[in-house]
C-alpha positions in Angstrom: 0.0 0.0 0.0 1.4 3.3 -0.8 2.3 5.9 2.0 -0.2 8.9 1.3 0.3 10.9 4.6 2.0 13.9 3.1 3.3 14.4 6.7 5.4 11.3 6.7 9.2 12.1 5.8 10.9 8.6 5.4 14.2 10.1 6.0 13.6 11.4 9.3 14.0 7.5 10.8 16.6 7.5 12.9 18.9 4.4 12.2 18.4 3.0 16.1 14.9 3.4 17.6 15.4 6.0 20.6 13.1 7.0 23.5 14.4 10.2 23.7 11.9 13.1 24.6 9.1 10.7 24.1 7.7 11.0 27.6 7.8 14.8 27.1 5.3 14.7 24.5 2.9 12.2 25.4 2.6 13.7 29.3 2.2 17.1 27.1 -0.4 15.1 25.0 -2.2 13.9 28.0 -2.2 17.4 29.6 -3.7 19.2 25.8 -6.5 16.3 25.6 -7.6 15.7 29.3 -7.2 12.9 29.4 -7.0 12.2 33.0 -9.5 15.5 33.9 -11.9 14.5 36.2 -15.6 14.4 35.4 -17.9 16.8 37.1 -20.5 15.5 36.0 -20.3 11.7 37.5 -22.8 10.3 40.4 -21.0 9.8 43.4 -21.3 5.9 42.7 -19.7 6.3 39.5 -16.9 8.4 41.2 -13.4 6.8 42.4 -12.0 9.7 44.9 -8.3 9.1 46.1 -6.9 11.3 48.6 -3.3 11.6 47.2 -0.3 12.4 50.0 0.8 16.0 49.8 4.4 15.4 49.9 6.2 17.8 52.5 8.5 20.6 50.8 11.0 20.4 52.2 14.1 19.9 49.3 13.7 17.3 46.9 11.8 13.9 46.2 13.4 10.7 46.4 12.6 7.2 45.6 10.1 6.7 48.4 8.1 9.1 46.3 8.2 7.2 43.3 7.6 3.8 44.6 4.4 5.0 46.9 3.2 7.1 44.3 3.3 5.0 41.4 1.2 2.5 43.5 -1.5 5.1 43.8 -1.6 5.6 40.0 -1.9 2.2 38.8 -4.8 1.9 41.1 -6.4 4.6 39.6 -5.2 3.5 36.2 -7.2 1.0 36.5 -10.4 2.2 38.1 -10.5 4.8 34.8 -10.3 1.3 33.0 -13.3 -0.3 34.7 -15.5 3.1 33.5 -14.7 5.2 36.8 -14.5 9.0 36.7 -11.4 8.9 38.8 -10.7 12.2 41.2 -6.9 12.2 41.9 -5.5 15.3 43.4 -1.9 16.7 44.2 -1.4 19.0 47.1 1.9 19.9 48.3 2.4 20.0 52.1 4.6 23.4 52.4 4.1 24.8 56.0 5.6 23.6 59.2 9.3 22.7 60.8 11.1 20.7 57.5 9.8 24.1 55.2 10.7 26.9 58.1 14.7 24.8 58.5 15.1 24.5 54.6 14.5 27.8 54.3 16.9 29.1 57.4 19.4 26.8 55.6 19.2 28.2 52.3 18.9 31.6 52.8 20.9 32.1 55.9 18.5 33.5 58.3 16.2 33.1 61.2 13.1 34.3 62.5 12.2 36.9 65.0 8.7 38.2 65.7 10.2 41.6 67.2 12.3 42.7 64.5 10.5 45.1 62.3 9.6 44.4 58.8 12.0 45.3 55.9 10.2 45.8 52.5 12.5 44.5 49.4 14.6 42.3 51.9 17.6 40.9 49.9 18.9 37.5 52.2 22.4 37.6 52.6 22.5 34.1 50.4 20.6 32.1 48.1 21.8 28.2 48.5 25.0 26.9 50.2 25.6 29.7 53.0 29.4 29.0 54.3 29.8 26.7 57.5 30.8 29.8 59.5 28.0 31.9 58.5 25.7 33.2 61.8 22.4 33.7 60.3 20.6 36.7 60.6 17.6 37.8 62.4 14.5 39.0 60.1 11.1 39.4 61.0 7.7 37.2 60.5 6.7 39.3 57.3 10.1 38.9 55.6 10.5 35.0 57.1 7.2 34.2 55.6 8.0 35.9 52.1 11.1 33.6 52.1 9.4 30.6 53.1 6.9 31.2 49.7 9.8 31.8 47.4 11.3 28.7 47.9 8.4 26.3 48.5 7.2 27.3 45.1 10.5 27.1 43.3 10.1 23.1 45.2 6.7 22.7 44.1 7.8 23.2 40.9 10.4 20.6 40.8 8.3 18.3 42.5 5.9 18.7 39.9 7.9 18.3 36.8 9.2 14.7 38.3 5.5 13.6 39.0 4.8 14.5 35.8 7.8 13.0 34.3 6.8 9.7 36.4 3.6 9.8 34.2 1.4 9.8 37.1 -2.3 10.5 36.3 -2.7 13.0 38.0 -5.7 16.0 37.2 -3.7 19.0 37.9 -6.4 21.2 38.0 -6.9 20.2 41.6 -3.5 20.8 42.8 -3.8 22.7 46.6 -0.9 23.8 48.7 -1.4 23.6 52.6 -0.4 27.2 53.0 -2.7 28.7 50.3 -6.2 30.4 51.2 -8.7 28.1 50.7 -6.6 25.2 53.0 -6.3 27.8 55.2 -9.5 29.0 55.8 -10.8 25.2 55.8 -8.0 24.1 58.7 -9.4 27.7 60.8 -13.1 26.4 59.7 -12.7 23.0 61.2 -10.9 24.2 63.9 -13.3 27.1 65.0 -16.0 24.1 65.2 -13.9 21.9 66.9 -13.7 24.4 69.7 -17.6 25.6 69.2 -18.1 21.8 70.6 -16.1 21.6 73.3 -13.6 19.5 71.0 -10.8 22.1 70.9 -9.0 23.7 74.2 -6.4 25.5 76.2 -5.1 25.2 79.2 -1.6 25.5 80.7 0.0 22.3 81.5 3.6 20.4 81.1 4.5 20.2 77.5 7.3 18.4 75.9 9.3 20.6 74.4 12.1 21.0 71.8 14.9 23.5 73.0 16.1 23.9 69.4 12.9 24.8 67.3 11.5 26.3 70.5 8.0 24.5 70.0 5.5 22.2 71.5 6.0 18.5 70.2 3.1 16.2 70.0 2.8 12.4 71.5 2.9 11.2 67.7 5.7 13.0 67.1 8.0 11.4 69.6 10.6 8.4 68.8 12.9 6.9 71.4 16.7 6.7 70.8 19.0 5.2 72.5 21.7 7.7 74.2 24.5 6.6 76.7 23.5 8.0 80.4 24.6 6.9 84.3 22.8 5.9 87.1 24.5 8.1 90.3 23.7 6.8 93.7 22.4 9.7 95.4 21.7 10.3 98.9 19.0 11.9 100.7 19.4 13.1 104.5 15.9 11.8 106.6 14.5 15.0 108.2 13.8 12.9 111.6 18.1 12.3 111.8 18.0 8.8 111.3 20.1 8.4 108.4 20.0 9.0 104.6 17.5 7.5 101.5 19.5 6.0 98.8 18.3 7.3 94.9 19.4 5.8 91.7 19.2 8.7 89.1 20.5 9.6 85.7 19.3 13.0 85.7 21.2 14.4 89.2 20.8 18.2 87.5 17.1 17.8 88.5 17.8 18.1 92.2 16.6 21.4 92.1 13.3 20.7 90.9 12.4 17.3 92.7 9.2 17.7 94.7 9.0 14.4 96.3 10.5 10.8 96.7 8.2 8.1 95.4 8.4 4.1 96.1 5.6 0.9 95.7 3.2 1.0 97.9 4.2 -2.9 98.7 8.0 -2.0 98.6 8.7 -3.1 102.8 11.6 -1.4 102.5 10.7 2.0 102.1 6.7 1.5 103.9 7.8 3.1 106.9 9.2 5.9 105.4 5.8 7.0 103.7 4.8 10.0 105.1 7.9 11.2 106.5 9.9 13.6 104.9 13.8 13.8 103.2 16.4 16.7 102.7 17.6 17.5 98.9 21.0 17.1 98.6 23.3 20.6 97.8 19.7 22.7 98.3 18.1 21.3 101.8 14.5 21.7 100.7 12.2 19.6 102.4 10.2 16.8 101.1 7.5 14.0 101.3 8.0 10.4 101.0 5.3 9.2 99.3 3.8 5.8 97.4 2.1 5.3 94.0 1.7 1.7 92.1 4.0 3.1 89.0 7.1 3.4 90.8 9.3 0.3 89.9 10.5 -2.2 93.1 13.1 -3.7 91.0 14.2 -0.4 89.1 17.4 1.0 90.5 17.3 0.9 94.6 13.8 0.9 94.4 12.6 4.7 95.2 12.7 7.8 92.9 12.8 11.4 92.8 9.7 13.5 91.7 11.4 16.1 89.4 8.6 18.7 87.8 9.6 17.6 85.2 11.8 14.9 84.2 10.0 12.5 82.5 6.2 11.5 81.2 6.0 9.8 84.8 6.9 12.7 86.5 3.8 14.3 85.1 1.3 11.8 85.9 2.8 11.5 89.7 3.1 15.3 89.6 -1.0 15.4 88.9 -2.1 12.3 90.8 -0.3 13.6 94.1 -1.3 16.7 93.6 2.2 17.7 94.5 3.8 21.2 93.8 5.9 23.0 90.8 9.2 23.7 91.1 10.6 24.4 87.5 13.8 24.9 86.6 14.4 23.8 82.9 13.7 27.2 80.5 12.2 27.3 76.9 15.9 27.5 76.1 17.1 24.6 77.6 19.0 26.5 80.2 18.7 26.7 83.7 16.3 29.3 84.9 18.1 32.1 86.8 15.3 32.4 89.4 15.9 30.2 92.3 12.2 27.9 92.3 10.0 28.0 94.9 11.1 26.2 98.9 14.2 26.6 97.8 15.0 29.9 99.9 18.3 28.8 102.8 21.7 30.3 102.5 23.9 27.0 101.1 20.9 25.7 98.6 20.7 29.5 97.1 24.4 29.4 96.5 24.4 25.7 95.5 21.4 27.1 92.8 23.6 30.1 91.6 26.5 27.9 90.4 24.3 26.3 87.7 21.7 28.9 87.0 21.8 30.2 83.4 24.0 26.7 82.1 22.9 24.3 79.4 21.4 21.2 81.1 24.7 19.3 80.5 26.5 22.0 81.9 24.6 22.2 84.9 24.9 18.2 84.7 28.2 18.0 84.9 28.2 21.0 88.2 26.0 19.3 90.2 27.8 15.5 89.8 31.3 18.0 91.1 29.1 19.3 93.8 27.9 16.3 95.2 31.3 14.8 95.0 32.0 17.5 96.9 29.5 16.7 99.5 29.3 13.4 99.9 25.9 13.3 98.9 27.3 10.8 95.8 27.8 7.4 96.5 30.4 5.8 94.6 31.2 6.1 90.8 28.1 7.2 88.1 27.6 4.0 86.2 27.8 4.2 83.0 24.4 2.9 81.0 22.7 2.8 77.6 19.2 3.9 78.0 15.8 5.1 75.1 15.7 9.2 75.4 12.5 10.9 73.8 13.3 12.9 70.9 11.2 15.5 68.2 11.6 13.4 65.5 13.1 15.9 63.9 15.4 17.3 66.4 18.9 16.6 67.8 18.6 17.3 71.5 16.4 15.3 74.4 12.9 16.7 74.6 12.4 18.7 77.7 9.0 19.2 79.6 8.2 22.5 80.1 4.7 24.6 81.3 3.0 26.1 78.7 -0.5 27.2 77.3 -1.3 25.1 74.6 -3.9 24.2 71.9 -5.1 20.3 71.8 -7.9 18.7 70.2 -9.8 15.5 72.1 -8.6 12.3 70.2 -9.3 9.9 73.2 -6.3 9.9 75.3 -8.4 10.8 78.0 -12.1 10.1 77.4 -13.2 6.7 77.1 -16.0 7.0 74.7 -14.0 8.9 72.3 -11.5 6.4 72.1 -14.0 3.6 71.5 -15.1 5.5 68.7 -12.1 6.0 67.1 -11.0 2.2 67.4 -14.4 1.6 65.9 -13.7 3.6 63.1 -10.8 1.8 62.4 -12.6 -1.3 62.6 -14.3 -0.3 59.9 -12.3 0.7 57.8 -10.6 -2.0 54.7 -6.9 -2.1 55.3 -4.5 -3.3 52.4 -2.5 -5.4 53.7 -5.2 -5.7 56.9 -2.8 -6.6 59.6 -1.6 -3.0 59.5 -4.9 -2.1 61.1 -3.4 -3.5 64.1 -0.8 -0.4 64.7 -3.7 1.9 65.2 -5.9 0.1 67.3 -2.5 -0.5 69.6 -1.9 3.6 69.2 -5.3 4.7 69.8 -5.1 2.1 73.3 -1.9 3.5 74.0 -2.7 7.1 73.9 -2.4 8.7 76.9 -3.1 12.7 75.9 -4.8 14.8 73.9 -3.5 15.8 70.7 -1.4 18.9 71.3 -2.0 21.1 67.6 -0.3 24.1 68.9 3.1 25.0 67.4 5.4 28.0 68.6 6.7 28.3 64.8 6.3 31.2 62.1 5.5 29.4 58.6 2.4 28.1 59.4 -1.6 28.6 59.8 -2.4 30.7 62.8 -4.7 29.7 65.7 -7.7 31.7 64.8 -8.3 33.3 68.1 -7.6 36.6 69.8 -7.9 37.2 73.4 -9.1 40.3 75.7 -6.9 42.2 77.8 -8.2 43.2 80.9 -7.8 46.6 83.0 -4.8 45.3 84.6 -2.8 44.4 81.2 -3.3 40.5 82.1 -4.4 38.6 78.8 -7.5 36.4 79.4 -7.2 33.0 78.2 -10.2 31.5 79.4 -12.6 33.7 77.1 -11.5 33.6 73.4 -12.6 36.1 70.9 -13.3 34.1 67.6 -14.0 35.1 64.3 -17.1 34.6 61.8 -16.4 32.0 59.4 -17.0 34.5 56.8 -13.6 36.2 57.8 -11.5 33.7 57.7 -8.7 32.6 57.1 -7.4 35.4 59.3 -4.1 36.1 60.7 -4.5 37.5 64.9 -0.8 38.6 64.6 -2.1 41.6 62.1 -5.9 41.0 61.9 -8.0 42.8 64.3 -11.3 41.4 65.8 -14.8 42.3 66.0 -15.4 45.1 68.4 -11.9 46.2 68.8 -9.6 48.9 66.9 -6.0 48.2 65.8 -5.0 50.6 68.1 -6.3 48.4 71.3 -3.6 45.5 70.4 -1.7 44.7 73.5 -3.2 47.3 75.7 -5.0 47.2 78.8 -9.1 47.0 78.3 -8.2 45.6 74.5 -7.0 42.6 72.7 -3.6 40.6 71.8 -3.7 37.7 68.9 -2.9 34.2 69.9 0.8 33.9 68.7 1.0 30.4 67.5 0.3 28.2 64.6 -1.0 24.8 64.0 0.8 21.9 63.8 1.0 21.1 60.1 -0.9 17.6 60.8 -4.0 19.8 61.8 -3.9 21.0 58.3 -3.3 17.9 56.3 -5.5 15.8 58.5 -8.2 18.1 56.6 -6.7 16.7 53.1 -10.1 15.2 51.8 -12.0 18.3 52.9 -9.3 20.6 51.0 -8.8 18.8 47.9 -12.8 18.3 47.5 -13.0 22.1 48.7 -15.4 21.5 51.6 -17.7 24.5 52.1 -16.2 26.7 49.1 -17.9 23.7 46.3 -20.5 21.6 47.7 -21.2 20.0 44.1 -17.9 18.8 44.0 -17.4 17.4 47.8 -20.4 15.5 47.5 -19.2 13.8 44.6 -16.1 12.1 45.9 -16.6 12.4 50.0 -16.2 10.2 51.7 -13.3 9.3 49.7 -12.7 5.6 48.4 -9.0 5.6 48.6 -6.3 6.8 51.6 -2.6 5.8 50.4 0.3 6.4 52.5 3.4 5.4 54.5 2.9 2.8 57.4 5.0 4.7 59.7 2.3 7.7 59.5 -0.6 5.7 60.9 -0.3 7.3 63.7 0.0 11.0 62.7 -1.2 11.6 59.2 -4.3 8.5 59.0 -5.4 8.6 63.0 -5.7 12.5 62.8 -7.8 12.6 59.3 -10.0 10.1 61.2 -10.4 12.5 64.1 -11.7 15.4 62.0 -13.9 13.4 59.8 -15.1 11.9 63.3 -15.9 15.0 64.8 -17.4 16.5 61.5 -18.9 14.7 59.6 -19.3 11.7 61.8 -18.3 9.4 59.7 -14.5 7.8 58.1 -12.9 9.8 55.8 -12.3 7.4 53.1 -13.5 3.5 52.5 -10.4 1.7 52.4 -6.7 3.0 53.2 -3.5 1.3 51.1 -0.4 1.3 53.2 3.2 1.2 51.3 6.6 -0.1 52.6 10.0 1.8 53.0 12.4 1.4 49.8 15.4 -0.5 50.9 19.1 -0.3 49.7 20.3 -3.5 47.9 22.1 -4.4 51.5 18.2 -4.0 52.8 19.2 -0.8 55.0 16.6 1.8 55.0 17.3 4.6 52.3 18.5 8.2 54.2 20.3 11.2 53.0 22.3 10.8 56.3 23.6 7.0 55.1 24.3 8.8 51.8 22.3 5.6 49.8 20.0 7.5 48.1 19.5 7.2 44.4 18.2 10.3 42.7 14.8 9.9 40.7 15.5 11.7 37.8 19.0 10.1 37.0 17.1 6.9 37.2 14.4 8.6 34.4 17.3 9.3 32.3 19.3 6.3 32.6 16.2 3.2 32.0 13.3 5.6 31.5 9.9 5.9 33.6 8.2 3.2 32.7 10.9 1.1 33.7 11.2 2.7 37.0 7.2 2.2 37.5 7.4 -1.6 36.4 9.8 -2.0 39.1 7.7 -0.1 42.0 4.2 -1.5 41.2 6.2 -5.1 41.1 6.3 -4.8 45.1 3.3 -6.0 47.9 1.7 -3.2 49.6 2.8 -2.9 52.9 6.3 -4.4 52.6 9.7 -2.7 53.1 11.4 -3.7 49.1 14.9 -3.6 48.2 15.7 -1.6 45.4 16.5 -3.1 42.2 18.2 -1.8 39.0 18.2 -5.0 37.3 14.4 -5.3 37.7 14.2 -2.2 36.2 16.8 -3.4 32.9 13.7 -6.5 32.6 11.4 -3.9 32.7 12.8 -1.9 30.1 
């Protein structure tokens, strides 16, 4: 037959068949046609709704992205196949602590509210600033402007390689979780969270990150093992008859201990409750006292009350009903103030030497001044022992009192919890025996979920607060805003009733000075992407969603919290069934980490096999299972 497209130019063949900028034009192709738009028009029952991960912008993408990702695409791949109208979004997670430290990196600077703003700021650097480099003070204004110049120069990356991946994605939904709409729908849910007694404040001890200077959640926690030393330690009995022995690893809390604590079975230490012990190096009286946590084999058996030390701490601190005696500041030194009882000649001197130190500092002090003493028995012993750290942080957590934001999730209300284990009863889990990690974190919880976040990049608690005649801010009686004004921003924003000019003054107003954690925002992810409130046609088409796909180490964060909110309103799940993806593997079966330096770069991968080949590798793998990556896999699928 002869060749009658007048188009056709035999001599254009090349002489070895090439892929070469093939992927270009047919994701270019697919954008022109819509081919992967999503119908409007479609019943909910012909509707296959996936809430997609926003991935957090915090750099670059890496082959957890592609693996997890591609999964979600051949699933709705497929659905489009059996006649689905398929509504697959792509957000990009841009606010909170990974955006705010990028952007310190890059640019050289840090935040601080009382610097004034500076219009047509210039940051000393723009990538790479040298090791010795002190970075810069700016204000909120200019932090936040650089914060949105670099997450959008991300999200543009991040967008190219999705595209490049070929995922099917209908771009016309893209959302950021910093952007106007997500951030009036996070103040929205959150304004009727608190409307219902679901929301609160109160001031109370918080674990806290002495780096970021922040609040850190329960989910947020991970336990490392760090190399400590148990120091026999001995407390004087105030009735003369002799000393109580301690095992400690944290001697620098002598200051703050409120009370020793022992079984109330322990014989050895029966006779002692109620009587009352010296502190060593500060003489402050007091109690011996019993509660059923204390350990009988940990140690010698009885331990200091330190406010605060530990988790334990708090719940003995609260049960007893026992005093405060802080000495730990927001900085992680050690509060110049001498704490309350403490108040003879030798304990305010033994307190001077350490006030104002870093805790290991002040550690290392107090071990020379109870050498000193006496008050140390022996040699420490050296240990290796699980410290709680931010999971993104570098120092031991701290506890700390301060006001905070928390929303209910059943740490401490039975009913609630039942109702969220239901939920995840009834929820279909791929693989299912992954449903198990949130029944055993929902059981486990033993707080409320802490949403507040002393950060900058972020979206603000919608609340203001009155000042009354004496200058003292009123916590208990927040002023809220009308949904119609949000989102709104208290650190600029004035409320109803007030003028600009009563900020911070007696008989007026101050704005709430936090943000929300970031998981208070994307928990909202299927209200956002299906633009609850702002497009009621389109979230009754695809809500509740059919598909949740995610990481299985972020059932605890990212899946339990979405489950919360759609709990509290809409009272009902989310999304019908939740896919859960493994952790890519190096060929040695180690976890992949910048910090191991055994990550493989997505795009070099693109160029070297091409996507498709990179795709028939990921969707190869079970869901749910940690899989090794394989370059040869990817030669077969080429």
């Amino acid at each position: 037959m002869a060749v009658t497209d007048s188009a056709f130019d035999p001599t254009q063949i090349p002489e070895k068949p090439t892929l070469d900028g093939i992927e270009a034009v047919w994701a270019q192709r697919w954008q022109n046609d819509g081919v992967y738009a999503f119908n409007r028009s479609a019943s909910r029952d012909q509707v296959y709704s996936i809430d997609t991960p926003p991935p957090t912008v915090s750099g670059s993408l890496h082959m957890g992205h592609v693996f997890s990702y591609t999964h979600t695409d051949t699933i709705a791949r497929y659905q489009r196949m059996t006649g689905k109208s398929v509504f697959y979004p792509m957000g990009w997670d841009d606010n909170g602590l990974p955006t705010e430290r990028r952007v310190q990196n890059f640019f050289g600077v840090r935040c601080d509210p009382n610097v004034a703003y500076q219009p047509g700021f210039t940051p000393p650097f723009r990538g790479d600033p040298p090791k010795d480099h002190q970075p810069i003070s700016i204000s909120r204004p200019n932090f936040i402007e650089l914060c949105e110049e670099l997450t959008h120069e991300d999200e543009k990356v991040f967008e190219d390689l999705f595209r490049r991946l070929g995922l099917s994605v209908d771009w016309d939904y893209l959302y950021t979780t910093i952007e106007d709409r997500s951030r009036r729908a996070s103040q929205r849910a959150f304004l009727r969270n608190l409307a219902r007694g679901e929301a609160y404040t109160q001031e109370a001890p918080t674990l806290w990150d002495v780096d970021f200077k922040t609040a850190v959640a329960q989910a947020e926690l991970e336990d490392r093992e760090r190399p400590g030393a148990y120091h026999n330690v001995a407390f004087a009995r105030s009735d003369g008859q002799g000393d109580v022995v301690i095992d400690t690893t944290r001697p620098v809390l002598l200051a703050a201990c409120v009370a020793l604590v022992a079984h109330p079975d322990d014989d050895r230490y029966k006779p002692l409750f109620g009587t009352t012990v010296r502190t060593p190096l500060y003489g402050v009286e007091v109690p011996v006292l019993a509660h059923p946590l204390a350990q009988i084999d940990k140690g010698t058996g009885i331990a200091m009350i330190c406010t605060f030390g530990d988790l334990t701490d708090v719940i003995w601190w609260r049960e007893l009903n026992l005093p405060t005696r802080a000495i730990i500041g927001r900085d992680g030194r050690i509060i110049t103030t001498p704490p309350n009882g403490l108040d003879s000649a030798s304990g305010l001197a033994a307190y001077e030497q350490i006030a104002g130190l870093f805790i290991n500092q002040a550690q290392t002090k107090v071990v020379e001044m109870l050498r000193e003493t006496g008050a140390m028995l022996g040699e420490p012993r050296a240990i290796m022992h699980p410290v709680k750290f931010f999971e993104k942080g570098d120092r031991p957590l701290e506890i700390v009192t301060s006001r905070q934001w928390y929303i209910r999730n059943g740490g401490r209300d039975t009913d609630l919890r039942g109702a969220l284990l239901n939920r995840g009863e009834n929820l279909v889990w791929h693989p299912d025996h992954m449903r198990h990690r949130y029944s055993n974190w929902v059981e486990g919880l033993n707080g409320d979920w802490l949403i507040s976040r002393q950060r900058y990049f972020g979206v603000p608690v919608p609340v203001w607060y009155p000042v009354d005649a004496e200058g003292e801010t009123v916590h208990d009686s927040p002023i809220v805003p009308t949904e119609d004004m949000l989102p709104i921003d208290p650190s600029t924003d004035v409320p109803p009733g007030y003028t600009a000019d009563q900020r911070n003054q007696p008989n007026g107003f101050i704005g709430d000075p936090d943000v929300m954690d970031t998981w208070a925002t994307s928990s909202l992810s299927p209200q956002i992407a299906g633009k609850w409130e702002d497009d009621a046609d389109l979230f009754g088409r695809m809500f509740p969603m059919d598909l949740r796909p995610q990481g299985h180490d972020i059932i605890r964060t990212w899946l339990f919290s979405t489950v919360v909110r759609s709990n509290f309103e809409h009272d009902s799940l989310p999304w019908k069934n939740v896919a859960l993806s493994g952790w890519i593997l190096d060929p040695e079966r180690k976890k992949m980490s910048k910090s191991k330096g055994n990550v493989v770069t997505p795009s070099d991968l693109f160029e070297k096999v091409g996507s498709d080949a990179v795709r028939y590798w990921a969707a190869s793998a079970r869901p749910g299972i940690d899989t090794a990556f394989s370059e040869d896999q990817m030669k077969v699928g080429k």
